[in-house]
GUPA-598155 format. One record per residue (C-alpha): residue in three letters; x, y, z. Coordinates in steps of 0.001 Angstrom, whole numbers, padded with zeros to 6 digits, always signed. Each point is the difference from the previous one (the first is absolute). Example, Ala and Ser with C-alpha at 12.3 -4.5 7.8 and 13.67 -1.06 7.14 Angstrom:
Ala+012300-004500+007800Ser+001370+003440-000660
% end
This chain:
Unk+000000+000000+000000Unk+001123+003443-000995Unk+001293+002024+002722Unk-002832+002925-000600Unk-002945-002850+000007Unk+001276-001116+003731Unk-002478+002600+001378Unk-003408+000371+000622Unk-001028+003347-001617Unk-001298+002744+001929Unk-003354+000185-002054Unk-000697-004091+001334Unk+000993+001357+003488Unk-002761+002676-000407Unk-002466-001980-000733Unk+000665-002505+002854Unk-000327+003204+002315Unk-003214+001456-001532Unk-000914-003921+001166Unk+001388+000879+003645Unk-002164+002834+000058Unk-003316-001336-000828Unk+001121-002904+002231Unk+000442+002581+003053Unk-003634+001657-001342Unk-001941-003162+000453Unk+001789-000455+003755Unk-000414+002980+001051Unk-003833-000517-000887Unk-000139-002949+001725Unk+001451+001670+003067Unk-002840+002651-000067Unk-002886-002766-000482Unk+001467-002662+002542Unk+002334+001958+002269Unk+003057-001678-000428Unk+002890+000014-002037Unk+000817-003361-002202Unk+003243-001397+000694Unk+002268-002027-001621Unk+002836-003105+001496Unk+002726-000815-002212Unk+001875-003420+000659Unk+003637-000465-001546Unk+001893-003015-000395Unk+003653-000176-001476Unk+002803+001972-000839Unk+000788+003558+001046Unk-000916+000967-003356Unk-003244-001369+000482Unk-000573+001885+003121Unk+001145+003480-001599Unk-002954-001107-002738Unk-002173-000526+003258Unk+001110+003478+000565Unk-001583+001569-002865Unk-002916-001894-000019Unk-000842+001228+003397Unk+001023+003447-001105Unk-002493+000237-002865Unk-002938-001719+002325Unk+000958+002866+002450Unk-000751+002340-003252Unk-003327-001392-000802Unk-001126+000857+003223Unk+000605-003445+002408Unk+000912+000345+002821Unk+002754-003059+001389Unk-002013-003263+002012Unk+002061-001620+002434Unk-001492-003726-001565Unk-001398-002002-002876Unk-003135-000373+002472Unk-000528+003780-000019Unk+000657+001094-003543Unk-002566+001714-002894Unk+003481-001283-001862Unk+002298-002740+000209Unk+002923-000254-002381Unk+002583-003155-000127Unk+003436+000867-001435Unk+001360-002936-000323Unk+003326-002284-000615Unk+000789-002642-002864Unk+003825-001020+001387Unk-001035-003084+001657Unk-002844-002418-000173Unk-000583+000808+004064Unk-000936+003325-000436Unk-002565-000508-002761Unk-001726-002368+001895Unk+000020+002093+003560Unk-001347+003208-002434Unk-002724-002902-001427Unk-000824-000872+003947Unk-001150+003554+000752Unk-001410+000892-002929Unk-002620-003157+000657Unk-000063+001405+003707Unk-001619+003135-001278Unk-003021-001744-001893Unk-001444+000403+003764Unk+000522+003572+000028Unk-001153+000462-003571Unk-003355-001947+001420Unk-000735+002314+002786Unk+000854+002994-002200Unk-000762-000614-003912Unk+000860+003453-000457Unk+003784-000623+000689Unk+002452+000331-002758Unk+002675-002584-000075Unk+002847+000548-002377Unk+003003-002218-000072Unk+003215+001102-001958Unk+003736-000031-000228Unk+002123-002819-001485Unk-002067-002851+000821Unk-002807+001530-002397Unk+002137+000720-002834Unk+000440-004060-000602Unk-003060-001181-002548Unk-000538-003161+002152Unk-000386+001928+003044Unk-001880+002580-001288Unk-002256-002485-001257Unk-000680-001984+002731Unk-000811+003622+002326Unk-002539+000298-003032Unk-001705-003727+000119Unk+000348-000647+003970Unk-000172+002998+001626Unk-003517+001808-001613Unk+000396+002493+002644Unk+003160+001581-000643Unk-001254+002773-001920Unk+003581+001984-001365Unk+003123-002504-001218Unk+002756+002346-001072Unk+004004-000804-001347Unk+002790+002065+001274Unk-000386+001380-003330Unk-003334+001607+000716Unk+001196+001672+003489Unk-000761+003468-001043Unk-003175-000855-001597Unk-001491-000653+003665Unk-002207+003289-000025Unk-001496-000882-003515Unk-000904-003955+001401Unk-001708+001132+002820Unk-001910+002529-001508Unk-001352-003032-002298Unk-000612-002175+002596Unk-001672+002917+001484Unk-002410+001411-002458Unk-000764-002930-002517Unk+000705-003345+003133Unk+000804-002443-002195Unk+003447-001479+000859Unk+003465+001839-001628Unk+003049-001788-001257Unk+003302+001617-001015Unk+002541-002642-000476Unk+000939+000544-003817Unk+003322-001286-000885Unk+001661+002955-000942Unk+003635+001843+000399Unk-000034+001936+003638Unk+000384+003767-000124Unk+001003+002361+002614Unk-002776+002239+001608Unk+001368+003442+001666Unk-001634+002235+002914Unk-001827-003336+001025Unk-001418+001085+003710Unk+001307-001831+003072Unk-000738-000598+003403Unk+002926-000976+001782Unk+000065-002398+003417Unk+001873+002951+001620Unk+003277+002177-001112Unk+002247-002272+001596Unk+001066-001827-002725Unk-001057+000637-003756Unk-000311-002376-002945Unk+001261+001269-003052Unk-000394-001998-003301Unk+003049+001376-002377Unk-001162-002503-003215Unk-002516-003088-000244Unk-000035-003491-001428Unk+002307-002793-000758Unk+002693-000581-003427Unk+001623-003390+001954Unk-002310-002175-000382Unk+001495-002832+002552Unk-001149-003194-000578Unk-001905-000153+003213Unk-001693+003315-000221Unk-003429+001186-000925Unk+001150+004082+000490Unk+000448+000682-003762Unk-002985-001361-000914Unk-002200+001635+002678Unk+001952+003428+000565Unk+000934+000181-003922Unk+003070+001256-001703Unk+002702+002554+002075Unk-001331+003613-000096Unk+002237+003110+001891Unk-001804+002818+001376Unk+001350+003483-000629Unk+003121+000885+001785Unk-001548+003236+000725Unk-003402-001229+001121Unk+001786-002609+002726Unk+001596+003076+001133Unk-002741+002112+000421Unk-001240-002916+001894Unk+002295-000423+002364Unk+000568+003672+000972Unk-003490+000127+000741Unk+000142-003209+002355Unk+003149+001812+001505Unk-001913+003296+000277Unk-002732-002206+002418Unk+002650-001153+001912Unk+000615-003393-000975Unk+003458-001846+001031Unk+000372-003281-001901Unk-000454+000535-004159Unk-000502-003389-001510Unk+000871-000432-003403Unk-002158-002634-001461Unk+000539-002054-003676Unk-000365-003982-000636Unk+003652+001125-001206Unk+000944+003236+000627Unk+003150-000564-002195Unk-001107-000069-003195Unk-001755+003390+001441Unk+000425+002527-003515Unk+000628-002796-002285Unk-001556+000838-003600Unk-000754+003320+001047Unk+001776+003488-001103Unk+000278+000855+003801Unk+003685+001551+000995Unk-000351-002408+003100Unk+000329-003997+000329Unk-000969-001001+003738Unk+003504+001161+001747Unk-000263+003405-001168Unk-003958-000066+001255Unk+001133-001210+003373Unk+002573+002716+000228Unk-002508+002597-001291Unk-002114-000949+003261Unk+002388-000455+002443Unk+001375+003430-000754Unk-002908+001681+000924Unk-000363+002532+002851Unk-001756-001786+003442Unk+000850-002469+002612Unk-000696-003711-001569Unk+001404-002998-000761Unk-001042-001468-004058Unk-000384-003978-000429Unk-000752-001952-003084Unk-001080-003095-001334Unk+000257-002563-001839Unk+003419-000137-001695Unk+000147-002399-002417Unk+003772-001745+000572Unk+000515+000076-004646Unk-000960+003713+000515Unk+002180+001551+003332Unk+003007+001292-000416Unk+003191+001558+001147Unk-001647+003542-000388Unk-003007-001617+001633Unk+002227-000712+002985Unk+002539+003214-000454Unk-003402+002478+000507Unk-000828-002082+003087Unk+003899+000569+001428Unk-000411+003756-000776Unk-003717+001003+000975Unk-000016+000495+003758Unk-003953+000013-000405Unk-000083-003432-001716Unk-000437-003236+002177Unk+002758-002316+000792Unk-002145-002784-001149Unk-000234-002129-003299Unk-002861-002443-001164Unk+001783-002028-002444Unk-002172-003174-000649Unk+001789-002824-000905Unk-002496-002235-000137Unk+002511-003169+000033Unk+003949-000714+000056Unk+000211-002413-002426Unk+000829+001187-003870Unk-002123-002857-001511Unk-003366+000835+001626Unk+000644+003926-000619Unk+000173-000496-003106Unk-003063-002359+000002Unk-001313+003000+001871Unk+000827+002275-002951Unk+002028+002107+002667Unk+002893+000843-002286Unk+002542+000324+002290Unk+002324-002327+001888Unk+000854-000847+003467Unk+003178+000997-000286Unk-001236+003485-001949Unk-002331+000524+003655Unk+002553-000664+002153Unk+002049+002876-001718Unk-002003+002257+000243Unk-000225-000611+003363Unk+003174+000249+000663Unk+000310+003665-001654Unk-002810+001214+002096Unk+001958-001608+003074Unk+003156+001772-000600Unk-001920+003410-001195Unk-002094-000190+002882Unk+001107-001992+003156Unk-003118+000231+001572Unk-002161-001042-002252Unk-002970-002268+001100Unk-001024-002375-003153Unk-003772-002004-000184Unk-001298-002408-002496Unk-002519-002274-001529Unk+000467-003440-000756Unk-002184-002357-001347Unk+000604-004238+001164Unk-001225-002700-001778Unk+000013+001125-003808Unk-001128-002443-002704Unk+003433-002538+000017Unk+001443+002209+002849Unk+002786-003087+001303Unk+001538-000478+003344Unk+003149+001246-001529Unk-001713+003408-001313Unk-001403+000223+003160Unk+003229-000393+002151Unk+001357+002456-002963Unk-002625+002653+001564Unk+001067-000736+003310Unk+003315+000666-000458Unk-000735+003789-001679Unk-002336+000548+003188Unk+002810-000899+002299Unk+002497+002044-002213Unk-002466+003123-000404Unk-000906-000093+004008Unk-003014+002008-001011Unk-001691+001991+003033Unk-003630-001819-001348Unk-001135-002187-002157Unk-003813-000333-001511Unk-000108-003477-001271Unk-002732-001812-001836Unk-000671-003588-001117Unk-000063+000533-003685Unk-004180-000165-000700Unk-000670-000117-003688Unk-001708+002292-002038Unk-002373-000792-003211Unk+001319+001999-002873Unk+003518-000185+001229Unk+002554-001939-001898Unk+000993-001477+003699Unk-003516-001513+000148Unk+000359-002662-002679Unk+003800-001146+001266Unk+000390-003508+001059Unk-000516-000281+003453Unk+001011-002687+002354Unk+001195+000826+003278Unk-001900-000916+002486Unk-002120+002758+002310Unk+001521-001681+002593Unk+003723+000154-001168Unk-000817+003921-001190Unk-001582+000645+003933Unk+003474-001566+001377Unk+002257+001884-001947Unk-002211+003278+000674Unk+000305-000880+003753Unk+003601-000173-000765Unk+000455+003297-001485Unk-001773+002000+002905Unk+002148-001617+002724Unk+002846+001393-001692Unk-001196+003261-000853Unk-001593+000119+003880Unk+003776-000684+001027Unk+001624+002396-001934Unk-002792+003142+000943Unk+000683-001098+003891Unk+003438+000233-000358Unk-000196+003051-002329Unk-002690+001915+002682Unk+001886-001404+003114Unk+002519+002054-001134Unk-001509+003146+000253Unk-000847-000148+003859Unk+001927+002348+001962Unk-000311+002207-003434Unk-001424+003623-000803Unk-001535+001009-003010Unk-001913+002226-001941Unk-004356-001113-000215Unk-002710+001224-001570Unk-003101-000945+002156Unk-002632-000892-001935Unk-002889-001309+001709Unk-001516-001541+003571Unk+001658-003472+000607Unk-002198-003166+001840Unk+002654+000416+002847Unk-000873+001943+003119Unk+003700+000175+001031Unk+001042+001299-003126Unk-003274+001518-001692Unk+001950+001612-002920Unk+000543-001702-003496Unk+002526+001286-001576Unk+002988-000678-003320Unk+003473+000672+000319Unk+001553+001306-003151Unk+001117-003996-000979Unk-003561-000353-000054Unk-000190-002406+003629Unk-003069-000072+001726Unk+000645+001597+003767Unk-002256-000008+002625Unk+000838+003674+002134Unk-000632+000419+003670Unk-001647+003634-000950Unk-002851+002000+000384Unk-002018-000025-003348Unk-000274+003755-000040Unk+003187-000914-002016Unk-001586-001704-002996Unk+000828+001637-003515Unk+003319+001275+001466Unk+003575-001321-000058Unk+001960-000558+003571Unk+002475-002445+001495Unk-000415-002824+001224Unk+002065-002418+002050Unk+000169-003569-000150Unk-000650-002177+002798Unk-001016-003184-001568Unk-000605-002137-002714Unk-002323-002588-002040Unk+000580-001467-003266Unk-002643+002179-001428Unk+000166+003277+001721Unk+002347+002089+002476Unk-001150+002067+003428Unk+001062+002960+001034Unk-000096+003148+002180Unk-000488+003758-001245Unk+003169+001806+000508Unk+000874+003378+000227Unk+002296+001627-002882
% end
């Protein structure tokens, strides 16, 4: 697709907001007749990226005049944005969609829409259509900025709207959004998938890589900045190949520069790199941006050459292992997380011990690891098979111990430490009811009042877990 067809033009985005309008007429009606404001829940499953969707979806409900429910059980709208990595999360998004027939029964005037990557699959969208009569909106990722115009339909003619056409993805700008808080932002820099890894259903339900503006990310961030906001989270299925077959003057290294060089007290993280895609400059920006994390999400996936490139990875071990040893000596200390799937189609003992080795190697701070769960349409799916679950659940077992080892010794480490948080939230801990993130990204539990949430302090480390740290606020 040609650079200048990437975007959504701003006649289309005109007429989805003469569609927010009318929207906010009708509610605003209802609110005289009945007294009460309609409201509206959105649910998210996934990604980041999926939640920074969520984000605009419940901006432009906000703009048709809904007001936020705290529940499914309370909603005049319920909307599903949903996840198509793994089989699991399908069927959990299937599970509550049936659970809100019984809502849909006591209130027939509910509208239940269901979207995100899920949808965008023919089968699934299908299926939503045949055995679910009472979800009344089904829209792809594609069809995100269309919300206003679907509603409206549903609305004014109630018969049941689909939007799922297979088409290329475009780029919609000045999207509202209603953020969680301005603690942390979300901001997508491109969209969609060129990889096309032979496990993966991304490219197919996100579509073909797309950059946003330079410019427009910006603007975007300055104006998170301007509310406050500490952590700026870059966000791209591979940020890498951010710029690529565009005339931009900036590939992602020169973006992440661009942002960490701007005026305000924050700290920028991004993700995911794709390991074919970082590079040295990658790694050189992170060395010389103060404002950029000390952390790296590099996912591997495996450590064994002949199941990456059965993956369609396109790199090797040995290619992962130096780059990680550049960002090591560029930046000492640097905290590195991955993914890595067990149990791929012909996945041996050998290929596995070959992944244990690169874990051990690595020493990654964390580790999200999955039992490889196939997906129809993937190349992946159709591989001979014939491991046994059982064999697969062993080896998975295997992997955590190790990885639970090395974050024990890693955190264990830290105790007696100081260092730089950003506390982000209210922790399940009445002796330390503060969550916060160091700058390498761990999880600490802080022994502070949370007056302090949405700031940066100190913290002290008194002890650890393989999964998070504790710690005391300390005084500059």
């Amino acid at each position: 697709m040609k650079n200048q067809e990437v975007f959504v033009t701003p006649q289309e985005l005109a007429r989805q907001r003469e569609f927010t309008e009318r929207i906010a007429k009708l509610n605003d009606e209802y609110t005289a007749r009945y007294g009460r404001r309609r409201s509206a829940f959105v649910d998210c499953y996934g990604c980041q990226q999926n939640e920074a969707d969520a984000e605009c979806m419940r901006g432009m409900l906000r703009e048709m005049g809904y007001e936020p429910a705290k529940d499914e059980q309370d909603a005049d709208v319920v909307l599903l944005n949903t996840c198509a990595v793994r089989e699991h999360a399908e069927m959990r998004v299937l599970g509550n969609v049936g659970a809100l027939s019984h809502c849909k029964k006591a209130r027939p005037d509910m509208i239940i829409g269901v979207g995100g990557c899920m949808t965008q699959q023919t089968a699934m969208a299908e299926k939503l259509k045949k055995s679910f009569p009472y979800v009344d909106i089904v829209f792809g990722t594609h069809a995100l900025w269309r919300l206003p115009e679907l509603i409206y339909q549903k609305l004014t003619f109630g018969r049941r709207v689909f939007d799922v056409e297979d088409e290329d993805g475009r780029i919609a700008e000045g999207l509202p959004v209603q953020r969680k808080d301005y603690i942390r932002g979300w901001v997508s820099v491109m969209y969609g998938c060129n990889n096309f890894c032979s496990y993966c259903i991304v490219p197919y339900v996100r579509g073909r890589e797309r950059s946003r503006r330079p410019e427009d990310i910006l603007n975007e961030v300055r104006g998170l900045i301007e509310k406050g906001c500490r952590e700026i989270n870059l966000l791209g299925q591979n940020v890498n190949s951010y710029g690529h077959g565009t005339d931009y003057a900036m590939d992602f290294p020169d973006l992440l520069r661009a942002v960490a060089q701007l005026p305000g007290d924050f700290i920028v993280r991004f993700m995911t790199s794709h390991p074919k895609d970082a590079t040295r400059k990658l790694i050189d920006t992170m060395a010389d941006c103060e404002k950029i994390a000390p952390q790296l999400h590099l996912p591997v996936q495996s450590g064994s050459d002949r199941i990456l490139k059965e993956m369609n990875r396109r790199y090797t071990a040995a290619q992962y292992l130096e780059l990680i040893d550049y960002a090591r000596a560029r930046i000492p200390n640097i905290a590195f997380t991955s993914d890595i799937i067990v149990g791929f189609p012909g996945e041996t003992l050998e290929d596995f011990e070959q992944t244990l080795a690169l874990v051990e190697r690595v020493r990654y701070h964390a580790l999200f690891t999955f039992l490889y769960s196939p997906r129809g349409g993937t190349p992946a799916a159709s591989m001979p098979d014939d491991t046994p679950h059982e064999e697969k659940q062993r080896r998975f077992e295997r992997l955590c111990q190790v990885q639970n080892a090395i974050s024990e010794q890693i955190h264990a480490a830290c105790v007696g430490q100081t260092c730089r948080v950003l506390c982000e939230s209210k922790s399940r801990f009445d002796a330390f009811p503060v969550a916060a993130r160091t700058d390498t990204g761990r999880v600490v539990y802080l022994a502070a009042d949370p007056k302090e949430i949405g700031t940066f302090c100190r913290a002290h480390i008194v002890r650890a877990s393989p999964w998070a740290l504790f710690g005391e606020k300390v005084e500059d």
